[in-house]
C-alpha positions as CSV (number, residue, x, y, z in Angstrom):
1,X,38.3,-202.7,145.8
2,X,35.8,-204.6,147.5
3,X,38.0,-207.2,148.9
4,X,40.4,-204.2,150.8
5,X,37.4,-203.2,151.9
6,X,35.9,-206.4,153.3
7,X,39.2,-206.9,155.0
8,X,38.8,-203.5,157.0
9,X,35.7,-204.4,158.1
10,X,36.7,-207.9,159.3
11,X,39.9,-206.2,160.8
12,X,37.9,-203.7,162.3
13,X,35.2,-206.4,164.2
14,X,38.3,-208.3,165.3
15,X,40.0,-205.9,167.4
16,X,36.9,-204.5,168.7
17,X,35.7,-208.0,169.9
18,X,39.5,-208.2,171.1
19,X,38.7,-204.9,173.4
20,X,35.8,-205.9,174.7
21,X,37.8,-209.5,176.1
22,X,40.2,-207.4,177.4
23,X,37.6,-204.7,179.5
24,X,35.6,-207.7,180.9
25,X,38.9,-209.5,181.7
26,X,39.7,-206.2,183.8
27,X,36.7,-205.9,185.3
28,X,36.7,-209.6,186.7
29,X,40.6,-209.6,187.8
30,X,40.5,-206.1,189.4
31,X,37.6,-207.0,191.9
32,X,39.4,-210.5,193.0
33,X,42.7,-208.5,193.0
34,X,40.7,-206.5,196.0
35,X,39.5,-209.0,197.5
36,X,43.0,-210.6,197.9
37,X,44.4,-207.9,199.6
38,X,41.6,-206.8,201.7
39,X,41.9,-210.6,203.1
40,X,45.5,-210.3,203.9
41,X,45.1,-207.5,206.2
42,X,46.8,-204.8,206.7
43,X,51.0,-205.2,207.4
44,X,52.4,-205.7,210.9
45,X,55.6,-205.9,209.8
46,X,57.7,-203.1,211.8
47,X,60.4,-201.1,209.4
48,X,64.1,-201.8,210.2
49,X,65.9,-198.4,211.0
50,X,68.9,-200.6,209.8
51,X,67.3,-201.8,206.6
52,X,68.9,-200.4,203.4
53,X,67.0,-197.4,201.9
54,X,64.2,-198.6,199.3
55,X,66.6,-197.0,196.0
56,X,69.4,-199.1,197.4
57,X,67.5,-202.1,197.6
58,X,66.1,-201.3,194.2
59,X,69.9,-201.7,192.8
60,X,70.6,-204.6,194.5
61,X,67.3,-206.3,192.9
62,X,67.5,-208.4,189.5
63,X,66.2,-207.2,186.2
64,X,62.8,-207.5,185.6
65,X,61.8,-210.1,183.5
66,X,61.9,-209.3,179.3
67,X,59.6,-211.2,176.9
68,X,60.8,-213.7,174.8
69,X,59.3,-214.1,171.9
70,X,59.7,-217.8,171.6
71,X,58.6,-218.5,175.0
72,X,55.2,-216.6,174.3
73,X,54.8,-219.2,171.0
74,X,55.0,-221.9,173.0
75,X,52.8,-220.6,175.8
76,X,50.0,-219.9,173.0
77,X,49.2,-223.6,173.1
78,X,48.2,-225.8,170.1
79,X,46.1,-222.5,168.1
80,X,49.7,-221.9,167.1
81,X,49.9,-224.9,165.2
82,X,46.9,-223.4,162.2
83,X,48.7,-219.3,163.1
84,X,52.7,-220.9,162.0
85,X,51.0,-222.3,159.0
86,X,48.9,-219.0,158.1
87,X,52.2,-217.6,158.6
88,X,54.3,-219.5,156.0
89,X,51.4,-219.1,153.1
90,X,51.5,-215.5,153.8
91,X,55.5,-215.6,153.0
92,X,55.5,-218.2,150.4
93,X,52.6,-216.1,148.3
94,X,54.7,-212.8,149.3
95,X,57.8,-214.8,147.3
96,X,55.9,-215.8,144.2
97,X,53.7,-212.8,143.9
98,X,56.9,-210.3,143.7
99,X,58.2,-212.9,141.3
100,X,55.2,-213.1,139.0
101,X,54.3,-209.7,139.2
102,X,57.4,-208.1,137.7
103,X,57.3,-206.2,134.7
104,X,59.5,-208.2,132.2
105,X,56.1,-210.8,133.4
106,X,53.5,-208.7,133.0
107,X,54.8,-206.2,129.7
108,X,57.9,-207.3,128.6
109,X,60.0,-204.3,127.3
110,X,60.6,-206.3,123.7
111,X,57.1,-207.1,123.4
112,X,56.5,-202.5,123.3
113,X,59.7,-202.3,121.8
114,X,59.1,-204.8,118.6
115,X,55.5,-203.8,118.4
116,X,56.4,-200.1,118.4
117,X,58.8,-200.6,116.0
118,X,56.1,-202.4,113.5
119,X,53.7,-199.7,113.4
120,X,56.5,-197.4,111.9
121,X,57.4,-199.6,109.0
122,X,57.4,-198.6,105.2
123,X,54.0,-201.0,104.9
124,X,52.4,-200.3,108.2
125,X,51.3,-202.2,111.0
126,X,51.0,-205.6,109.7
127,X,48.7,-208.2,112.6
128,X,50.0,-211.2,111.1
129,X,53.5,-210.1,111.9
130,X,52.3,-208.8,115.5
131,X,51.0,-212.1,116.6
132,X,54.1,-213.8,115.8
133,X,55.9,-211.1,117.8
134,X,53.3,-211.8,120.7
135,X,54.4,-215.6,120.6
136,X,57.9,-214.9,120.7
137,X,57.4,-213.1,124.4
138,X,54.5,-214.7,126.3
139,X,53.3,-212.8,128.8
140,X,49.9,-210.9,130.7
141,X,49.9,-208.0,127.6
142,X,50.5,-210.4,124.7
143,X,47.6,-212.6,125.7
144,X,45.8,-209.4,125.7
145,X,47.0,-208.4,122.5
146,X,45.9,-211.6,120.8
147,X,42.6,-211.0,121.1
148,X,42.7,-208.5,119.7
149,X,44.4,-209.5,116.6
150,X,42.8,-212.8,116.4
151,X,39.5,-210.4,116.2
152,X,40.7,-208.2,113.2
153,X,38.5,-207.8,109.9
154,X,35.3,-208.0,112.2
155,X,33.5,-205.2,113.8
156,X,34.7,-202.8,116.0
157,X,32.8,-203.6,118.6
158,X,33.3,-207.1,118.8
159,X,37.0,-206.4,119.2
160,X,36.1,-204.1,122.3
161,X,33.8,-206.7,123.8
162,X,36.9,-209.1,123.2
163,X,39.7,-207.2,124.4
164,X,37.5,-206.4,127.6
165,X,37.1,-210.0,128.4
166,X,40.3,-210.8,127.6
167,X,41.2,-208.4,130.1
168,X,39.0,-209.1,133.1
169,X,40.3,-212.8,132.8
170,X,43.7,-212.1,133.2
171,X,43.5,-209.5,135.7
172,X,41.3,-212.3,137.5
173,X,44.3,-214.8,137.0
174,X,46.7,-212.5,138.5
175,X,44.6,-211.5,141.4
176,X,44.1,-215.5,142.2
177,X,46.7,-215.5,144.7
178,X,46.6,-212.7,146.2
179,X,43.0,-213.1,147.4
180,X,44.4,-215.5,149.6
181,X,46.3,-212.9,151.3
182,X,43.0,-211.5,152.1
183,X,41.5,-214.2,153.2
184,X,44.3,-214.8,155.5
185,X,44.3,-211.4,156.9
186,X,40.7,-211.8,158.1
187,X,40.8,-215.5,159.1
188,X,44.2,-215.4,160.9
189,X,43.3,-212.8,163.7
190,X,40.1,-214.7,164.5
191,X,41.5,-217.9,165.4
192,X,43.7,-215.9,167.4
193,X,40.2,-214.3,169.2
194,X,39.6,-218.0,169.4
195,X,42.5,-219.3,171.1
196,X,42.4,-216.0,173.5
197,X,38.7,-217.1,174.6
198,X,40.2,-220.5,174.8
199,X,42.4,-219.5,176.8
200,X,40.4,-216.8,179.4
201,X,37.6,-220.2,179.7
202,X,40.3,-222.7,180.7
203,X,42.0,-219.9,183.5
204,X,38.3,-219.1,184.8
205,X,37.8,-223.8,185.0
206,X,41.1,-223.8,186.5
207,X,40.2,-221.4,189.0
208,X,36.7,-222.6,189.6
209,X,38.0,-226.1,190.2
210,X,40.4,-225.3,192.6
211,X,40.7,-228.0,195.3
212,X,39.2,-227.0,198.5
213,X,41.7,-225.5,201.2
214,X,44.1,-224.8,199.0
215,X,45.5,-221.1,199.1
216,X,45.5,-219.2,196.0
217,X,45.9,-215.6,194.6
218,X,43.0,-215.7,192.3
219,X,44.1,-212.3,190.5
220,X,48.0,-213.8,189.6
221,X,46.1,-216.7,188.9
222,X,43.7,-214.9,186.4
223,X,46.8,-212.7,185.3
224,X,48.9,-215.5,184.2
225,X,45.8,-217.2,182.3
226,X,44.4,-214.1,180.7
227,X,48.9,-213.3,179.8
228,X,49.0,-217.0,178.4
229,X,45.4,-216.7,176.1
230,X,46.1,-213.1,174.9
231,X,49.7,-214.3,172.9
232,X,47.4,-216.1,169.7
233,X,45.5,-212.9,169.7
234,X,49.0,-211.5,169.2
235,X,50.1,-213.8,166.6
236,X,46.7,-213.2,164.8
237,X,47.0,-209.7,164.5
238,X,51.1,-209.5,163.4
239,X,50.3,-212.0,160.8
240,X,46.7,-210.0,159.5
241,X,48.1,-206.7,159.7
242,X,51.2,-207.5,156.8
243,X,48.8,-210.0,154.8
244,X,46.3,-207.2,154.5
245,X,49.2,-204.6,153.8
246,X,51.0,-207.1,151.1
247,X,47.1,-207.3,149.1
248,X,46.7,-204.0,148.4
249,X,50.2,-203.5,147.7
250,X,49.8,-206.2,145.0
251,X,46.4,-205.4,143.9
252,X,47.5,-201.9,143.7
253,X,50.0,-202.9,141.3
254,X,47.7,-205.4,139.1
255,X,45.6,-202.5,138.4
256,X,48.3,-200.6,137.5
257,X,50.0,-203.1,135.1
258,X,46.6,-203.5,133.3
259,X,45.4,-200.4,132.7
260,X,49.3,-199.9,130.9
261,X,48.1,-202.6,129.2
262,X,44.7,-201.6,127.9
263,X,46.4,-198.2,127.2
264,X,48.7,-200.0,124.7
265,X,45.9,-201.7,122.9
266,X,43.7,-198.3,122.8
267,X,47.3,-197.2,120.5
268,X,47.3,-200.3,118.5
269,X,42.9,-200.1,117.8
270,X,43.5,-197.7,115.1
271,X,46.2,-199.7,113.0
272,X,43.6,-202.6,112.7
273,X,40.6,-200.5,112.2
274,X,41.7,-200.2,108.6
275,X,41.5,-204.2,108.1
276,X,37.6,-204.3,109.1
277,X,35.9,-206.6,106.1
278,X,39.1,-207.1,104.5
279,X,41.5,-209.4,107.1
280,X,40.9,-212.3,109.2
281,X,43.0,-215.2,110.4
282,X,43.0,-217.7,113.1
283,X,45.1,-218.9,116.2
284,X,46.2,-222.6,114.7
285,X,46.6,-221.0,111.3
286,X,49.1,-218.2,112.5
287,X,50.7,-220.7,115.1
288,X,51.2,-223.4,112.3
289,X,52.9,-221.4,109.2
290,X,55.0,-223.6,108.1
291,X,53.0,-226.7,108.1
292,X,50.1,-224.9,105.9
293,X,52.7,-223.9,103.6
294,X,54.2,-227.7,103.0
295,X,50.6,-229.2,102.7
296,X,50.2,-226.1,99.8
297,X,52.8,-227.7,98.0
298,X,52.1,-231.0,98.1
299,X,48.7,-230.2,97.0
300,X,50.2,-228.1,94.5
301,X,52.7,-230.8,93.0
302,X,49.8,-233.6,93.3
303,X,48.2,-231.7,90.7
304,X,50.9,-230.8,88.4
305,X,51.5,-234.6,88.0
């Protein structure tokens, strides 16, 4: 919750320093836009009777120009370069995060079904046959689930205190990636402020260091630098504004896939409260059965002979 909000915040300063460009950009191109027509004096040119009407001119004129949005990458100079890559971890951890974070990933359907099924056996819910179950179907919830059966026969609260941690690390596991997303969405539209003051320096130099008696129009001058620097600022923002929508999705849905879990392990407390004192095994001695049970017997027949 604190990360979404960080990013709003960051988000927020960005496009607010973004405004401020723009205004002061205005506020220097207007005045030299003035200036360059009150030097050209008014028009002399008479109007031709026998000139087609302005709407029929109007036809006969070209289309006006369309944005390309290739051309405007390649105008946006070499802070495109760090934006393309920002823009292909953003997909790349979009890819694998839909991937990982599917159900069958998180709580397998088998792992509920076979553990729901255990608790309604003739002998009860039996943890040594549970953990097996949770090694057959490896997942977020039978990580979980181990702790809590790898704590059975000790105190209540040490299974809590277990379970919680248990819990916290794999929620942090799963939300590993995705804080990159955040981090993307706050870094991405800065270097795009960047290249956008970049940009609005190098038209002002250009401009400044105009040979002498050379004729320019200072405002299209100004215009196409300030059109040029703005197109990172662009990029920035359209790669921010889906990395920050794609983090919450996905840390909407972490939350949401834990607490399911943790609401399964609240069912299954009550089933091992009854072992406290009496139970306890380990992880090597549940994940090795069938060695412990040959070195019994050789033990076993060493002695009978």
């Amino acid at each position: 919750m604190m990360s979404r909000g960080r990013v709003s915040i960051n988000l927020a300063r960005v496009v607010t320093a973004f405004v401020v460009v723009c205004l002061m950009s205005i506020l220097i191109v207007g005045p030299a836009a003035a200036q360059t027509d009150n030097q050209s004096g008014p028009s002399t040119e008479k109007i031709d009777s026998s000139s087609p009407s302005q709407p029929d001119a109007a036809k006969k004129n070209p289309k006006a120009k369309s944005i390309s949005f290739f051309s405007l990458i390649l105008r946006g100079g070499w802070f495109m370069i760090p934006l393309g890559f920002l823009s292909l971890v953003v997909v790349t951890l979009t890819i694998e995060r839909f991937i990982s974070l599917r159900k069958e990933k998180i709580m397998p359907t088998e792992l509920v079904t076979h553990l729901g099924n255990l608790g309604r056996t003739q002998g009860g819910f039996d943890p040594r046959s549970a953990y097996r179950i949770t090694q057959q179907y490896p997942s977020s919830a039978s990580t979980i689930i181990k702790s809590l059966l790898l704590k059975v026969g000790r105190p209540q609260s040490e299974i809590e205190t277990a379970v919680s941690d248990t819990s916290q690390r794999e929620t942090d596991r799963l939300n590993a990636p995705v804080s990159w997303l955040s981090v993307i969405a706050t870094v991405a539209p800065l270097i795009g402020l960047l290249g956008t003051v970049w940009g609005i320096t190098q038209a002002f130099f250009n401009l400044a260091n105009t040979p002498a008696g050379v004729e320019v129009n200072k405002a299209m001058t100004l215009a196409d630098g300030i059109y040029t620097a703005l197109v990172t600022t662009l990029c920035g923002l359209m790669i921010a504004i889906p990395a920050a929508i794609l983090a919450h999705l996905f840390e909407s849905r972490i939350v949401k896939a834990v607490n399911q879990i943790n609401e399964m392990v609240t069912t299954l407390m009550p089933q091992v409260e009854k072992y406290e004192g009496r139970l306890r095994f380990s992880d090597a001695a549940e994940s090795e059965p069938s060695s412990g049970t040959t070195r019994k017997r050789q033990t076993e027949s060493s002695t009978t002979s």
